[in-house]
N, C-alpha and C positions, 0 to 999 in steps of 0.2 A: 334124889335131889332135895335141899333145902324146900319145904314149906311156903318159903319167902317167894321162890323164886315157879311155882308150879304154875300162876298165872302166864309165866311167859314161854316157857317147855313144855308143861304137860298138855298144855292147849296147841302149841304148833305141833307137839309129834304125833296128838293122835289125828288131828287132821293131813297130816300126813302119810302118819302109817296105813291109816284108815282109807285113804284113796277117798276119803267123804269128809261133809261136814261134823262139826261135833254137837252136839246137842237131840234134839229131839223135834218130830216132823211137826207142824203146824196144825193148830189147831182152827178154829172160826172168829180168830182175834178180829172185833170191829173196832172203828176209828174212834180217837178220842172226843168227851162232850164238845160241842158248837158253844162258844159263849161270844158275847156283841161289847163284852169291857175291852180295855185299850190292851195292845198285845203283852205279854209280861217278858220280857227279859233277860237273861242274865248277864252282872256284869263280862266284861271282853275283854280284862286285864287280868287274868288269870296266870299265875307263874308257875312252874313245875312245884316248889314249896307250898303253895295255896291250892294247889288239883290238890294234889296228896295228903295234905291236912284236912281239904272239906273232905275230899273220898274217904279217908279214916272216920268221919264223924258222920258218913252215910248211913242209913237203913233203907233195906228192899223188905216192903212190907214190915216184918218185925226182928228182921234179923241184922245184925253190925253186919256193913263191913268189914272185913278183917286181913290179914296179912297184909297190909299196904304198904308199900316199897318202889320206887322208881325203877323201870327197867332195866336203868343203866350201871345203876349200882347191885340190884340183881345178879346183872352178867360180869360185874367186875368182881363179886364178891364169891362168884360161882365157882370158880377154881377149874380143874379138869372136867369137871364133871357137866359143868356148862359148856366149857369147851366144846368136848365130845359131843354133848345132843345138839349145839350148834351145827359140828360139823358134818354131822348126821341127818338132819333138817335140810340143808344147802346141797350137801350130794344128791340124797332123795326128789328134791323140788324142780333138779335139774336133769331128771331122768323122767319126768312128769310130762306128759301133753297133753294136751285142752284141746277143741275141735267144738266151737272155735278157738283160736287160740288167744283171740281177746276175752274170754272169757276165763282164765287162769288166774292173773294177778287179781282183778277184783271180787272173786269167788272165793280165792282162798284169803286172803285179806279179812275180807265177811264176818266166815267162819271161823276165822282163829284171832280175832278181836284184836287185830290190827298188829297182829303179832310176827305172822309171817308175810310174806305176799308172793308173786310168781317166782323168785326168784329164790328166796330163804327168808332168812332171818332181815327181819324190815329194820332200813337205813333209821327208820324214825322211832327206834328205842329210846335214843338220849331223851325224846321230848315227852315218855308216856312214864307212866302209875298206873299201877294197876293192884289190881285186891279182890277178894271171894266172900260170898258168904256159905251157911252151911248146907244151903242148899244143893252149891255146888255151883251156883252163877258166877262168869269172870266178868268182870268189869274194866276194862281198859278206859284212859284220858290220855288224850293225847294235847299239850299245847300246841296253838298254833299263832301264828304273827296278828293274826284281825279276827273279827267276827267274820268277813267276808271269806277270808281263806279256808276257815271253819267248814262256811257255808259249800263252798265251792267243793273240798274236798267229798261230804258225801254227797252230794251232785252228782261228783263223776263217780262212786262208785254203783248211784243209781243209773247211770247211763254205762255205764261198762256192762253194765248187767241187763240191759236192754232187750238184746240179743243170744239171753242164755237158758231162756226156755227149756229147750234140750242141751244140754252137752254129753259127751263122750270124754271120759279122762283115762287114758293109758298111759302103764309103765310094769316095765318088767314082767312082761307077758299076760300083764291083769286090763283088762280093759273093764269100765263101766258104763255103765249110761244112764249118766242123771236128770231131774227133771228140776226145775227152781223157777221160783214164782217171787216178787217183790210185794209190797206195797207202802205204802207210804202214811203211818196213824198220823193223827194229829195230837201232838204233846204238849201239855204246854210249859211254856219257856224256850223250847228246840225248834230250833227255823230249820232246817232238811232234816228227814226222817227217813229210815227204812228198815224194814225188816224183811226178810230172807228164809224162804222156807222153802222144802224140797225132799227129794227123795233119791237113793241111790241102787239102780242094778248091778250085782256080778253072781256070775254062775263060779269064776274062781278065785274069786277074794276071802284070802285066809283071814280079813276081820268079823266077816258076817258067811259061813259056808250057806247058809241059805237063800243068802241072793241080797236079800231088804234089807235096805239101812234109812231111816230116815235124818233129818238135820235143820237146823233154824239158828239165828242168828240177827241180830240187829245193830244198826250205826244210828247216830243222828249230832247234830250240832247243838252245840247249849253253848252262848258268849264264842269265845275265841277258841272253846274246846272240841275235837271230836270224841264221840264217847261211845262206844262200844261193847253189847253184853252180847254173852254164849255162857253155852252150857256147862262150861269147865271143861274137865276130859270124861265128860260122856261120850258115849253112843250108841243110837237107841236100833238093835237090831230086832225088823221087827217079824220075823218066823223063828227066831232061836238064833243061834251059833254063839260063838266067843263072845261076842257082845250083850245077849241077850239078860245078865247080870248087873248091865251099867243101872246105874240110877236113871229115876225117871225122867225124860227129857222134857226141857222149857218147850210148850206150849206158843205160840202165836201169843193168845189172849198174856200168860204170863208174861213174854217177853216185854207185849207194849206195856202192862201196869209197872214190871220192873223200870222202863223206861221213864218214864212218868211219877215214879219217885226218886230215882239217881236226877233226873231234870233240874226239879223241885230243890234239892239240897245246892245245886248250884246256881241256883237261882240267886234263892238266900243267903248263900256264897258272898265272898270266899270267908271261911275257916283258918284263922291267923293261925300258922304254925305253933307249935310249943317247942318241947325239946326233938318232938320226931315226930311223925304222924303213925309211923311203924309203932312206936312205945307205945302212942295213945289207942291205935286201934287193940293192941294185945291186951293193954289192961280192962280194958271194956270187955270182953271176953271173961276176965277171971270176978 
């Protein structure tokens, strides 16, 4: 598949394929500094053209941004080839059970940075940007109507997840049994926060034949936007098997600092388009 487009495929299938999240288990990330100044932020008029221009002119730590493209034009541009992993995704997700089973859409959600959710390929493409750096971090933006709406949406993915301590996810004769833990940093500019860490058992999952997979993942609100980082298509298996080559997995602590400068950029926000935000982030690369 297109470069362009691995933000939005390579992140839902291997969370897929993989029966786990993608990324890497958690580390001892603590909460962001306490400061007593007035809260800071970001504007909440935020357009699909102004995500996608500030996103292209983001750095995480010291690396661009880069590939940055709207999902929708991603998948319009994707030909069969998106097709296919689409319809590949969608069959997959609906051979998948969760136990509990509210614990499905906002697990996988999470994990594949808003890319997929319980059921496939999520209705809310049209409204997201998304882009990588070399690290291998995805970055999803999603517009939304209000700050509030923003706010509200990870709300309920922290309260979906409530209750998902333990889960169990079966399909196709694979069962696992994961464990996942929340918490909530404090960032500044981002009113709801969360990060997502955990760990995954199978005795016969052809992504990890060793059993251990770990995974991490984080959402949070900045203005009118959801914004969402993971690992790319990593997966961190951690006794060996197929996976045990992925790159190294985001960390808790990385997650929150990554968050905590994608924030920051849209804070200072928004970044008036040029001719693309796609053109500006490639040439900043060369």
């Amino acid at each position: 598949m297109a470069d362009k487009s691995k933000f939005l495929l390579a992140t839902g299938a291997v969370c897929v394929l993989a029966l786990t999240g993608c990324g890497g288990g958690g580390g001892g990330g603590g909460g962001g500094e306490e400061t007593s100044a007035a809260p800071v932020e970001a504007p909440d008029d935020y357009t699909l053209d102004t995500a996608e221009s500030t996103l292209a002119a983001t750095k995480v730590g010291d690396e661009q941004v880069s590939e940055v493209e709207p999902a929708g034009e991603a998948m319009a541009s994707g030909g069969e080839e998106v097709d296919s992993a689409t319809s590949m995704i969608d069959a997959m997700m609906a051979m998948i059970e969760t136990d509990p089973e509210a614990c499905k859409d906002p697990l996988f959600t999470v994990v594949s940075a808003g890319v997929i959710d319980g059921e496939g390929m999520s209705p809310e493409l049209e409204q997201m940007v998304g882009g990588t750096t070399d690290s291998d971090l995805t970055i999803s933006v999603r517009v939304t109507d209000s700050r509030d709406a923003a706010d509200q949406a990870v709300k309920d993915l922290n309260s979906g997840l409530g209750d998902c301590g333990e889960v169990t996810l079966s399909a196709m004769g694979d069962e696992q049994s994961m464990t996942a833990e929340t918490t909530s940093p404090e960032v500044e500019g981002a009113g709801e926060t969360l990060i997502l860490t955990g760990s995954s058992t199978s005795s016969t999952s052809s992504a990890s034949p060793s059993g251990d997979t770990t995974y991490s993942a984080s959402a949070m609100s900045v203005g009118n936007l959801v914004i969402m980082v993971s690992q790319g298509d990593g997966l961190s298996a951690v006794e060996g098997g197929s996976g045990s080559d992925a790159s190294e997995p985001a960390s808790e602590e990385d997650l929150e600092s990554a968050m905590n400068d994608v924030a920051k950029s849209f804070v200072d926000g928004p970044v008036e388009s040029t001719e693309g935000a796609s053109e500006s982030a490639s040439a900043s690369e060369s």
